[in-house]
C-alpha positions in Angstrom: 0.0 0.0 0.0 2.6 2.3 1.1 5.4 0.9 -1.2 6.8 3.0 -3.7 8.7 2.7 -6.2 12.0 5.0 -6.5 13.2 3.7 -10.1 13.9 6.3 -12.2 14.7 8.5 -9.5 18.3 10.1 -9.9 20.0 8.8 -6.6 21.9 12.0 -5.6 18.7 13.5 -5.8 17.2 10.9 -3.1 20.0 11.3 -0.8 20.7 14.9 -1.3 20.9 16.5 2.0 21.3 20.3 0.7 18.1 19.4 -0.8 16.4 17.5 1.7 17.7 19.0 4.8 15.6 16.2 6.9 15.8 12.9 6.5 13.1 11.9 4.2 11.0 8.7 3.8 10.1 9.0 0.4 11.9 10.4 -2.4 10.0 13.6 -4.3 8.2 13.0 -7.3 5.4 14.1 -9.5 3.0 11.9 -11.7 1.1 12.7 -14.2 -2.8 12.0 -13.8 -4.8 9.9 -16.0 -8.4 11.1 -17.3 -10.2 9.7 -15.0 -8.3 10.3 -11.9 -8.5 13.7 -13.1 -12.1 13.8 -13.1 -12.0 13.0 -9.9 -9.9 15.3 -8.5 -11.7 17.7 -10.1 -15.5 16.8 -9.1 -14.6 15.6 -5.6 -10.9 17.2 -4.3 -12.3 20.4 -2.7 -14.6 17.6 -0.5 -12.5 15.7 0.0 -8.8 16.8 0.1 -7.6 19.2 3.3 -5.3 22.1 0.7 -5.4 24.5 3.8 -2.8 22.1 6.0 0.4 22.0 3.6 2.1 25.3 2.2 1.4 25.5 -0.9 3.8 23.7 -3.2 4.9 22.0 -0.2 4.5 18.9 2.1 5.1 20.8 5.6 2.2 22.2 7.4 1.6 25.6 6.6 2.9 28.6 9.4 1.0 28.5 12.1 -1.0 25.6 11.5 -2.4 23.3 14.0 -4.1 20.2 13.8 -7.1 20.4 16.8 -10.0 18.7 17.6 -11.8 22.0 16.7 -10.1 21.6 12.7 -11.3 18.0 12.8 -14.9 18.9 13.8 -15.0 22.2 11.4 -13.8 19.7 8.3 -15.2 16.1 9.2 -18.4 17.9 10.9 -18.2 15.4 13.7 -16.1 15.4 17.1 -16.0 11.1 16.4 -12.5 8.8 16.8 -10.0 10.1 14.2 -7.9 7.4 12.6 -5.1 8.5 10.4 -3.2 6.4 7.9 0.0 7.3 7.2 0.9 6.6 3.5 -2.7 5.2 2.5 -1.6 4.7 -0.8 -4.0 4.0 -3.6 -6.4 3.9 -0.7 -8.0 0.9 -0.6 -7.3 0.2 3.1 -9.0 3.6 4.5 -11.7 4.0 2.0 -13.2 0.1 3.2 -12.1 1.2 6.4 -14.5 4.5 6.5 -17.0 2.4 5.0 -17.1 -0.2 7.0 -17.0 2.6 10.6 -19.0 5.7 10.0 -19.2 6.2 13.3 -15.5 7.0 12.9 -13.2 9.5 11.1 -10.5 8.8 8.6 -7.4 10.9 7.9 -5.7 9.4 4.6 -1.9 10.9 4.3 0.1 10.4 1.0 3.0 12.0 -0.9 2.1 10.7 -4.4 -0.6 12.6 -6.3 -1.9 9.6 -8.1 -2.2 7.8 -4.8 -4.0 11.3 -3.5 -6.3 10.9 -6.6 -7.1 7.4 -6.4 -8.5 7.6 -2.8 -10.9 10.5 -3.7 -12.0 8.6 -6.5 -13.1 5.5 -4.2 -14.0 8.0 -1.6 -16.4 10.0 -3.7 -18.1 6.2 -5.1 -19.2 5.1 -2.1 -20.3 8.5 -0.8 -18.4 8.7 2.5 -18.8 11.7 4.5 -16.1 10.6 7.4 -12.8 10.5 5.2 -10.2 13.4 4.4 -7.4 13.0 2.3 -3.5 15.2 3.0 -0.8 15.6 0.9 1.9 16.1 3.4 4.7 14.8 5.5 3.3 12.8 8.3 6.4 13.3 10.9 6.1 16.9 10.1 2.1 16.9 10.6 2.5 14.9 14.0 4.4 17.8 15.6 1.8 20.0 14.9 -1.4 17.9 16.4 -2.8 18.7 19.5 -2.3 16.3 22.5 -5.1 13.4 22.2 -6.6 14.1 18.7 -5.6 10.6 17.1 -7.5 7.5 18.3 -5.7 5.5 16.3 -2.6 5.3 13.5 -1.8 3.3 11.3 1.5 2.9 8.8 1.0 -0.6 6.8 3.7 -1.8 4.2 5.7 1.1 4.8 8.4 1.7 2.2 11.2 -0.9 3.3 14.3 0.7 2.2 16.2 -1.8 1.8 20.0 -0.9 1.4 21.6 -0.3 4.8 22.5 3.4 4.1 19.1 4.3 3.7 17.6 2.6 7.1 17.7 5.9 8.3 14.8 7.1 5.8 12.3 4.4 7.0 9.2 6.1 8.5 8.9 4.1 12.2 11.9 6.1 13.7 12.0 7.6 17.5 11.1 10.8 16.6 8.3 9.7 15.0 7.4 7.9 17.9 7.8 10.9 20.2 5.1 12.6 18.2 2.9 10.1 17.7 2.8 9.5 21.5 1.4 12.9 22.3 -1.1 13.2 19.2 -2.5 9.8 20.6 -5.3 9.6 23.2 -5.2 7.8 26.3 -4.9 4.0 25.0 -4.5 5.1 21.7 -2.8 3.1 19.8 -0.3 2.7 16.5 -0.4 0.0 14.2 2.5 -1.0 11.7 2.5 -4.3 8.9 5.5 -4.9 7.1 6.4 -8.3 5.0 10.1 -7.2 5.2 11.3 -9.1 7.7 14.9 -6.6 8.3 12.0 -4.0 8.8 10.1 -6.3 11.2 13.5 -6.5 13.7 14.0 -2.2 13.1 10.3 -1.7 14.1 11.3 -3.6 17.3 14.0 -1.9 17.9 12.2 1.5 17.9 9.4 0.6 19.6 9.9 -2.0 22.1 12.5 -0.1 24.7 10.1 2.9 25.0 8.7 3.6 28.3 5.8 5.5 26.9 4.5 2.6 24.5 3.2 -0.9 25.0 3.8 -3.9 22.8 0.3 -5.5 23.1 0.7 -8.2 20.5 -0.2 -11.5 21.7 2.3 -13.9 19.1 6.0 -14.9 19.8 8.1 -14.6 16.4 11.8 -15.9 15.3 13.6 -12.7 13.7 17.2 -12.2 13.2 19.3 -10.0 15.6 21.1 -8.5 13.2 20.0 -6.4 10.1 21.0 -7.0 6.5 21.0 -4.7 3.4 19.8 -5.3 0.1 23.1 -6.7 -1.2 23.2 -9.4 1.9 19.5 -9.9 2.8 20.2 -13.7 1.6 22.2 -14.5 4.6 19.7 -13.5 7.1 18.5 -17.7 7.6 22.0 -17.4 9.2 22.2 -14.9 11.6 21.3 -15.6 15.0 17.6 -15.7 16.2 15.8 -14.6 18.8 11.7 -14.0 19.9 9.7 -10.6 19.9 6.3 -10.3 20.4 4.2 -9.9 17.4 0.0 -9.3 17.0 -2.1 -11.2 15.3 -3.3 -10.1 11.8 -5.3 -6.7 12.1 -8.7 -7.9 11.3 -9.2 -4.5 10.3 -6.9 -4.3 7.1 -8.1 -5.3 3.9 -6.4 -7.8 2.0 -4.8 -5.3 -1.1 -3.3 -6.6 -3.9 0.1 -5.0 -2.6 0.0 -7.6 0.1 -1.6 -10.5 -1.6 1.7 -10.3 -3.4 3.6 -10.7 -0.6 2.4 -13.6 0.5 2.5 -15.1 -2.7 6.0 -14.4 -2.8 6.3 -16.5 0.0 7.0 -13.3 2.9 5.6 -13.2 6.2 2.9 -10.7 7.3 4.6 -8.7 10.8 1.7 -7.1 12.4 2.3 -5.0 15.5 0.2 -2.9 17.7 1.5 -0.3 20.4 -0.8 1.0 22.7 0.1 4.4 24.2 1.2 3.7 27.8 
């Protein structure tokens, strides 16, 4: 869902820190829009899509903004649960999700215009009232919530990064983690899927030593204890092992294409779940 795909991206300009200056976990692109994402944009974006949270042009929050419970009532027109997902992709996951919960709200964040298109698109066919759509960093947006907002979060199938230089650009990182804690609600809680298994052991590196997050997942798992790159990820059958607590499947993911191609693949499904402590 959250993959992307960085080929045809001029490496310099991914790892450019004069033209970064933060540490990124995408790489900046542009796509153009088919017809009938188009159309959708254009017959459903000012419904759907939040253009008063990012600068314009940009994927920071704009000066001064801040992400309250009174923005969330004034745009969603309810004071319900807010869930964000954090790179919703082509937006199957939120969109059955929003469906599925009115009584909730959905916050949809994604870089890629295409991905921002397609999500309106499925938004705006089954009529849903309770989902917004942001083009913007999520790290970025975090620091700018007020305390409590989020009920829940959710980052599935985030991109994996795969060559050890760029583990630094993968999006579950402390700081990230900082943030998300105070924008959660008491027993809030963050939810993370990877089929990477390297990305499995980093999320549990992040995540499990915090005092401020619980590891409620309820399945003991074999991972290696040390990571491997993308040139070495073969040996990892022959690293040493140990157990970390996994969760079950989220029953409340949809089964995309992007992960049915995972499995087929023959990679395991890491779920998590860490409740704000």
């Amino acid at each position: 869902m959250a993959q992307q795909n960085i080929e045809g991206i001029d490496s310099a300009d991914a790892v450019n820190p004069l033209r970064d200056r933060k540490v990124l976990s995408f790489v900046r692109r542009s796509a153009r829009l088919d017809a009938r994402l188009q159309r959708a944009m254009d017959n459903h974006a000012a419904r759907y899509v939040l253009d008063d949270i990012a600068e314009e042009g940009r994927l920071d929050p704009a000066q001064g903004f801040g992400f309250t419970g009174a923005y969330v009532r004034d745009h969603w027109g309810a004071a319900a649960p807010l869930t964000v997902e954090i790179g919703s992709g082509q937006g199957e996951n939120v969109v059955a999700a929003a469906a599925a919960h009115p009584e909730r709200n959905f916050l949809a964040l994604e870089v890629y215009d295409p991905g921002v298109a397609h999500t309106v698109l499925l938004a705006a066919k089954h009529g849903l009232g309770n989902l917004r759509v942001a083009r913007i960093n999520a790290p970025e947006l975090f620091a700018v919530m007020e305390p409590g907002v989020v009920d829940e979060a959710w980052t599935f199938f985030p991109d994996p990064w795969p060559k050890m230089r760029h583990h630094k650009r993968r999006i579950v990182q402390p700081e990230l983690a900082a943030r998300m804690h105070d924008a959660l609600g008491e027993d809030g809680v963050w939810r993370i899927a990877t089929d990477i298994e390297d990305y499995a052991l980093h999320v549990h590196e992040v995540m499990d030593a915090r005092d401020d997050f619980e590891n409620v997942g309820g399945l003991t798992v074999s991972l290696p204890t040390a990571h491997v790159g993308k040139g070495n990820a073969g040996q990892a059958s022959s690293l040493p092992h140990a157990d970390f607590v996994e969760s079950p499947r989220f029953e409340g993911r949809v089964l995309t294409n992007f992960e049915r191609k995972g499995l087929d693949a023959g990679r395991v499904i890491h779920d998590f779940t860490y409740r704000r402590v």
